[in-house]
C-alpha positions as CSV (number, residue, x, y, z in Angstrom):
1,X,14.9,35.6,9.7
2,X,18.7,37.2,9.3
3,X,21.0,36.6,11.9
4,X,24.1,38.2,12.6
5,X,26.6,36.6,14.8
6,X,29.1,39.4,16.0
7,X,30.0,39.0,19.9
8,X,33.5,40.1,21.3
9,X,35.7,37.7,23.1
10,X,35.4,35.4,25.9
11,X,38.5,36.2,27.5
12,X,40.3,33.2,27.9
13,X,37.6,31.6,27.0
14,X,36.6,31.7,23.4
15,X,38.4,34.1,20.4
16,X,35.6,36.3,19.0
17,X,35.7,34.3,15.7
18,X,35.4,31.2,17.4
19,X,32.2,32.4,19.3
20,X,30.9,33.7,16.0
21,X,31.5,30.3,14.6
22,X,29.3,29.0,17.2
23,X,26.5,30.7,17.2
24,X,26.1,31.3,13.4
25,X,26.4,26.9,13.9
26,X,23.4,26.6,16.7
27,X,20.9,29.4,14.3
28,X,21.8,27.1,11.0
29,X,20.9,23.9,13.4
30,X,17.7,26.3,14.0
31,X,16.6,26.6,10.3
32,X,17.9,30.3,10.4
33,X,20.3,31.9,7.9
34,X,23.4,33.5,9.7
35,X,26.3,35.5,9.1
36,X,29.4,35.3,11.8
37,X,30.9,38.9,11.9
38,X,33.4,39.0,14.9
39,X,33.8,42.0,16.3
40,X,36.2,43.7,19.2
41,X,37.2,46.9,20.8
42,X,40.9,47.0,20.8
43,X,41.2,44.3,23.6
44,X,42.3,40.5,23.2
45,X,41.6,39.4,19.3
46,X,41.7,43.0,18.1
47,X,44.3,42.3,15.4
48,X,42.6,38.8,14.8
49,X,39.1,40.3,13.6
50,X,40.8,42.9,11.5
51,X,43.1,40.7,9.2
52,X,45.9,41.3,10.4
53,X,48.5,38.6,9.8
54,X,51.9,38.0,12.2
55,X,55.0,39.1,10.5
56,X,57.6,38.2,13.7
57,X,57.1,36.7,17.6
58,X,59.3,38.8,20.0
59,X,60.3,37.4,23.4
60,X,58.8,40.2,26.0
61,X,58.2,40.3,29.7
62,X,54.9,39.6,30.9
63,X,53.6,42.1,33.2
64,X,55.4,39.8,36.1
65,X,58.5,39.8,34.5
66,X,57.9,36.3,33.4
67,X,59.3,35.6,29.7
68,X,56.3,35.4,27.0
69,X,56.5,35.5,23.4
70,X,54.0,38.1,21.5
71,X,53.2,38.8,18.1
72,X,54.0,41.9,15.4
73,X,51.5,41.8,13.6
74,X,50.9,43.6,9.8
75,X,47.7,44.6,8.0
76,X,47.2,44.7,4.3
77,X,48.7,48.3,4.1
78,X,51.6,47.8,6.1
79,X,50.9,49.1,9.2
80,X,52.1,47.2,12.0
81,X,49.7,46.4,15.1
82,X,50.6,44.9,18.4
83,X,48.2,44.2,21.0
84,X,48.9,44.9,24.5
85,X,47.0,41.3,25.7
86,X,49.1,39.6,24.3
87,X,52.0,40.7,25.8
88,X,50.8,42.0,29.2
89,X,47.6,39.8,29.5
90,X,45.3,39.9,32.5
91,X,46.3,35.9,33.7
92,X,43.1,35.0,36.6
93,X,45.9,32.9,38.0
94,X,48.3,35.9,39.3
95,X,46.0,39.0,40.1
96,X,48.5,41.8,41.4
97,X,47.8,45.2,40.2
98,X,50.2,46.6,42.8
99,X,52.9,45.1,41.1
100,X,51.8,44.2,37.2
101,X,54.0,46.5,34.6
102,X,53.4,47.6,31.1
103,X,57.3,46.5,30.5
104,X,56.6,43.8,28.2
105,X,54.5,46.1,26.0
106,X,57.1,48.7,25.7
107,X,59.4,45.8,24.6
108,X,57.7,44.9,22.4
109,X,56.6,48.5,20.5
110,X,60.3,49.0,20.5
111,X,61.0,46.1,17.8
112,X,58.8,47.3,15.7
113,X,59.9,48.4,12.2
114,X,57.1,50.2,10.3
115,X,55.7,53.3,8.8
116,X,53.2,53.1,10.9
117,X,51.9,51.5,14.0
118,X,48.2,50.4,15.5
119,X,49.1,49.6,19.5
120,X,45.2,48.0,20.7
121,X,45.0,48.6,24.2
122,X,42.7,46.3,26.4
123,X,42.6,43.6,28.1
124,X,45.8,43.7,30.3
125,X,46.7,43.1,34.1
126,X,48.4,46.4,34.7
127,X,47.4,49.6,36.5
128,X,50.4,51.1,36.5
129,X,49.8,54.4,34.0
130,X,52.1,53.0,31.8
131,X,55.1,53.3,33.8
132,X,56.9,50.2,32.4
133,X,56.2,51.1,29.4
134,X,58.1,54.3,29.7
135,X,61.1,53.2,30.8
136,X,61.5,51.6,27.6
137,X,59.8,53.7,25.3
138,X,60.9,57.3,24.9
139,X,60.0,57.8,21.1
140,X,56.9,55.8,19.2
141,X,58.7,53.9,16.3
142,X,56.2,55.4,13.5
143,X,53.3,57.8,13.8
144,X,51.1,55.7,16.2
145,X,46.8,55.3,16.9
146,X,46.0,53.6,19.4
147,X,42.5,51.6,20.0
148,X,41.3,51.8,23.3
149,X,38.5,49.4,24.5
150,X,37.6,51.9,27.1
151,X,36.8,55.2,27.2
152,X,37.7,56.1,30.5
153,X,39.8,59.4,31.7
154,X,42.8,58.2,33.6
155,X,41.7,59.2,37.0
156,X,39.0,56.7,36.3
157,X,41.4,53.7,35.4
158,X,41.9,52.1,39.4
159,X,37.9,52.5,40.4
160,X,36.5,51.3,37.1
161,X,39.1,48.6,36.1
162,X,41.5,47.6,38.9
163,X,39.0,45.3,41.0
164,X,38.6,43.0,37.8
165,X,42.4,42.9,38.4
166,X,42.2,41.7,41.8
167,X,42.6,44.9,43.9
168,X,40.9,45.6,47.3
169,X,38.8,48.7,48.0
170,X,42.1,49.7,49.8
171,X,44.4,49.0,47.0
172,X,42.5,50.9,44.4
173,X,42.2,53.9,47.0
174,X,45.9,53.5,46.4
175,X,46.5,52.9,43.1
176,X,44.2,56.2,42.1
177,X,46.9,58.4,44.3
178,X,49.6,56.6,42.4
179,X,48.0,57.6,38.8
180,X,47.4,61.0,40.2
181,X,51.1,61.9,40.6
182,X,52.2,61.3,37.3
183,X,52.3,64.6,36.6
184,X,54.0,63.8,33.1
185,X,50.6,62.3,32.6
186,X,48.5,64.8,33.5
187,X,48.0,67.2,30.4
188,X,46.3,63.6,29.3
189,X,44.5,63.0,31.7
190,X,41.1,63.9,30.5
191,X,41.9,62.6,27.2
192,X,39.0,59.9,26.7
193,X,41.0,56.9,26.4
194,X,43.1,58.2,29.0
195,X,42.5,55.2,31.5
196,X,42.3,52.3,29.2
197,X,44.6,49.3,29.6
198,X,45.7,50.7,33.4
199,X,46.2,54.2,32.0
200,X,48.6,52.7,29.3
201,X,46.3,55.3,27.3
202,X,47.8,58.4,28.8
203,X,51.1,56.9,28.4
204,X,51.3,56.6,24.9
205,X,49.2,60.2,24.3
206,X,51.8,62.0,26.0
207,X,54.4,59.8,23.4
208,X,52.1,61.4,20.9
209,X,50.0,58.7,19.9
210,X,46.4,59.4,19.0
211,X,43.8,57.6,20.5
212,X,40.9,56.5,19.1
213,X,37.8,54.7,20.4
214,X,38.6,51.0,19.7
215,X,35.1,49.8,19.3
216,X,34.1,52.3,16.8
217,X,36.8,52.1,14.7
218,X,37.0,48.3,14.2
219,X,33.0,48.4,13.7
220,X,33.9,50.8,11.4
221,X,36.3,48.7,9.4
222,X,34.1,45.6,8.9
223,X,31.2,47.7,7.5
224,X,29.7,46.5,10.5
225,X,26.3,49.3,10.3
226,X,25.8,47.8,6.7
227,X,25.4,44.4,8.0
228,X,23.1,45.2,10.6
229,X,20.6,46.6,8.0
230,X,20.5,43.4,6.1
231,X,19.9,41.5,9.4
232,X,16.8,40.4,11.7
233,X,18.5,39.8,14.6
234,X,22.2,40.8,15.9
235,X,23.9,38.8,18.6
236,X,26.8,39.9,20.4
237,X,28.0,39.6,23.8
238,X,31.4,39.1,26.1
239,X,32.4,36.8,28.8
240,X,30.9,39.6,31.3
241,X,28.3,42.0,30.7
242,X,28.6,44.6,33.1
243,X,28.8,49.3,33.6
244,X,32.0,48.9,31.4
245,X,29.7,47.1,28.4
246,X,29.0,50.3,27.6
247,X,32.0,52.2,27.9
248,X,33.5,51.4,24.9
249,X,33.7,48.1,24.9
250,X,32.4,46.2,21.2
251,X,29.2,44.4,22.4
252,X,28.2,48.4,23.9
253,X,29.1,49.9,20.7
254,X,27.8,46.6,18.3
255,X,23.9,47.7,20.6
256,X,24.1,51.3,20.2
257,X,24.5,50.6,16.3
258,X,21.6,48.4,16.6
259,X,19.4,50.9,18.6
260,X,20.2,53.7,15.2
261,X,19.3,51.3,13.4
262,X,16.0,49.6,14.9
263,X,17.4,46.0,14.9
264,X,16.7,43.9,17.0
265,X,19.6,43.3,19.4
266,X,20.4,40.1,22.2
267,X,23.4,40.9,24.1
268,X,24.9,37.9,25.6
269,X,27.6,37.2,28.6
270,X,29.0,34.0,30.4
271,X,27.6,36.2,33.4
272,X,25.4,39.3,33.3
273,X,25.8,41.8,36.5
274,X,24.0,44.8,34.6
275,X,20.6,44.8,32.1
276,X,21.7,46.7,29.3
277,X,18.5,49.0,28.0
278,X,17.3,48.4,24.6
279,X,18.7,44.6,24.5
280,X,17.4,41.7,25.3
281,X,20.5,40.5,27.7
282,X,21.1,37.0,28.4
283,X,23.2,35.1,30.5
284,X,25.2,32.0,29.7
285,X,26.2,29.2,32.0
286,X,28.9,30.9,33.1
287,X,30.8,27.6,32.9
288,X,33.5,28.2,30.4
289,X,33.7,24.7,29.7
290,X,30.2,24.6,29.0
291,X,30.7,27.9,26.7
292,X,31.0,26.1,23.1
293,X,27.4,24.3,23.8
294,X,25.9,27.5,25.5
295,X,26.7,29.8,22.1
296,X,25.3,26.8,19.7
297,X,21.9,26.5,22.0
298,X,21.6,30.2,22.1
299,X,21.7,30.4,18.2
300,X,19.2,27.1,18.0
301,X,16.6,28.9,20.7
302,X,16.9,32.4,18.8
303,X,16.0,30.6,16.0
304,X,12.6,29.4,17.5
């Protein structure tokens, strides 16, 4: 049998290549040849699994105001990519989407120096349509794509997203009216894309920015299709496996692949809320402690 180890990131957890690492360790334990492909979406590690190397560290707000250094990252051709995680990351220890800004991103964007610019959107605590952002931003540095790990319009952004960022019923109610009156916003709106990272989507469209679906793209780039016809098995997974797997997200987009291509596919999370059809979904622990040894005894029992 050929394994492929290609799961997303544990968020907070484990980077994507670690997790790769991991389980491409507990299949060789197995007896089982395997390949570690990391993979993302445009969320955390996006920049990580593409090559992309850091060029300079800018001090940024985080999306409390609190100060943070993040990354400007380069790939091979130049083109500079910044990831909003890392400078407005969703932090379990401070959930507040009422109050979270997209500040410390649009600080960030505006040191860049570059032809051109990747901005990979995921992964963030704000719901706030970009509004921080925009109060720094009023012109993109450099032609601009942006990789969103969700395909959601922005009207969608507070009821799909916003209770993972600690809202209430009551709060995203509110936060949906809030995203609604951006009018500046709304000739975006429907934009798919639109609602990823809190609407930060929408934000930079309307800068002109084009958005792209994160998932596909990065799969794209790592000849990812190719790989799964030379493999058995493909494993993939995230730290949650729920509706939004498959809106975009990598371990969605890494299954669908593996569907075209009649692979077989295990889809793995530290928890598992939704069955995903066509994989074979398993859940971890759910211990992130206990995460390293889950991923190596889930390679050594695929193996069996």
């Amino acid at each position: 049998m050929r394994a492929l180890a290609s799961p997303a990131s544990l968020k907070g957890v484990l980077s994507a290549r670690d997790a790769a690492a991991l389980l491409a360790e507990g299949f060789r334990r197995g007896g089982v040849e395997a390949k570690a492909l990391p993979i993302a979406d445009g969320g955390e590690g996006t920049a990580e699994v593409l090559g992309a190397r850091v060029r300079e560290r800018v001090r940024v707000s985080d999306a409390f105001g609190r100060p943070r250094d993040a990354p400007i990252r380069a790939l091979a051709d130049g083109t500079a990519v910044v990831e909003a995680a890392e400078a407005i990351p969703l932090d379990p220890r401070r959930l507040d989407p009422l109050t979270a800004s997209s500040r410390g991103l649009g600080e960030l964007i505006a040191r860049v120096e570059a032809d051109r610019l990747l901005v990979c959107l995921g992964g963030t605590a704000n719901v706030d349509g970009g509004a921080g952002l925009r109060e720094v931003v009023r012109e993109l540095p450099a032609p601009t794509t942006v990789f969103c790990d969700a395909l959601v319009p922005l009207r969608d952004a507070a009821r799909r997203f916003a209770p993972q960022k600690g809202a209430t019923p009551d709060q995203v109610e509110l936060l949906e009216k809030q995203l609604a009156s951006l009018s500046e916003l709304a000739p975006y709106a429907e934009v798919p894309g639109a609602g990823a990272a809190g609407g930060l989507g929408a934000a930079l469209a309307a800068l002109g920015a084009e958005l792209v679906p994160g998932a596909r793209e990065v799969l794209d780039r790592l000849s990812f299709r190719d790989r799964v016809r030379e493999a058995d098995l493909v494993v993939t997974g995230e730290g949650t496996v729920d509706e939004t797997t498959t809106t975009g997200k990598a371990p969605g987009e890494a299954l669908r692949v593996c569907l075209d291509e009649g692979t077989r596919c295990v889809v793995f999370g530290g928890r598992v809320v939704v069955e995903l059809a066509g994989a074979e979904t398993v859940a971890l622990s759910g211990d992130p402690a206990r995460a390293a040894t889950d991923l190596i005894a889930l390679g050594e029992k695929l193996s069996s």
